[in-house]
N, C-alpha and C positions, 0 to 999 in steps of 0.2 A: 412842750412848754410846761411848766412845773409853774401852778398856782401859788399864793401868796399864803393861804391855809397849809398847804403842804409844806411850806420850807417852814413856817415858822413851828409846825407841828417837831416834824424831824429838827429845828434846833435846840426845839426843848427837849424831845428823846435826845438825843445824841449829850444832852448834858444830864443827863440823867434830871431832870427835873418834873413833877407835876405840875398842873394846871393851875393849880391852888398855888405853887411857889409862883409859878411867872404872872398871878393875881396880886399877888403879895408885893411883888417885888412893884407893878404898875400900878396900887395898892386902886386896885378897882376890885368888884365880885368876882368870883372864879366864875358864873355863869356869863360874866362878861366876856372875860376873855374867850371863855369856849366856844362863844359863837366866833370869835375872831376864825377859829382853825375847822370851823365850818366851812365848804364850796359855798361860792357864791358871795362870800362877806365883802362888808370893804372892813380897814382899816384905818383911823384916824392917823393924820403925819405925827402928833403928839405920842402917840403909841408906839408909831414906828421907831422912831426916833427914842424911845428910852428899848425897844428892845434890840437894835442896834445895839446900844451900851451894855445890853443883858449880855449879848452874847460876844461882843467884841467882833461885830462885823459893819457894811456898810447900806443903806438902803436899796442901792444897787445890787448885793447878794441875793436881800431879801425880797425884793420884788422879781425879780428872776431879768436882770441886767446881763449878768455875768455869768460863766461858766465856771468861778471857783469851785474847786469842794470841801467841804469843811469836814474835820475831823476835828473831834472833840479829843482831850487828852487822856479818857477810854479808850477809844478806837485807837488813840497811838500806840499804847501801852499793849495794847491785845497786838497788836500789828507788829511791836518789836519782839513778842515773845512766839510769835508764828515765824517770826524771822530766824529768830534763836532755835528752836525746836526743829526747823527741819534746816537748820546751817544753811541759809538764803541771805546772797550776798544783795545791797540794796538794788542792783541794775536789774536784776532778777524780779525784786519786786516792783520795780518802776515797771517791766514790760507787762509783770500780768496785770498791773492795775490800768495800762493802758488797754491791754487788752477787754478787759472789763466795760470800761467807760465805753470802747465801741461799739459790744455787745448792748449795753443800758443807753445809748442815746438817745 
């Protein structure tokens, strides 16, 4: 089970963003937010609910409902040029990524 600190940590990595941007953007203090992606926090619905819009996902991602994965449009981008580089047709990709997921469960 993947805490509410951790996903929302990795959705900000994964968009390449700092603390100070997703303060910014909830326009609270950056030491606000940062207790947010501390164990142990809670997180106000008010909060959740604009970083849902930050990141264009659902409160159910974020609170660990769902088994989505989210890849930001970096990770696609490196993903299609791995693809490219060793001539990997997508089924190929699909199996190692399955493969993956059952290794990190």
């Amino acid at each position: 089970m993947r805490y509410v600190n951790e996903v929302i940590r990795d959705f900000r990595e994964d968009n390449n963003m700092t603390q100070g941007d997703v303060a910014n953007f909830l326009k609270i203090p950056r030491s606000t937010y940062a207790r947010y992606e501390v164990p142990g926090s809670n997180i106000d619905l008010d909060t959740l609910s604009k970083l849902c819009v930050l990141y264009h996902t659902t409160p159910n991602d974020i609170l660990g409902f769902t088994t989505k994965t989210h890849l930001s449009d970096a990770k696609i981008k490196k993903l299609c040029k791995i693809m490219n580089d060793y001539k990997m047709d997508i089924n190929a990709v699909i199996r190692l990524l399955e493969d993956i997921h059952k290794i990190y469960k």
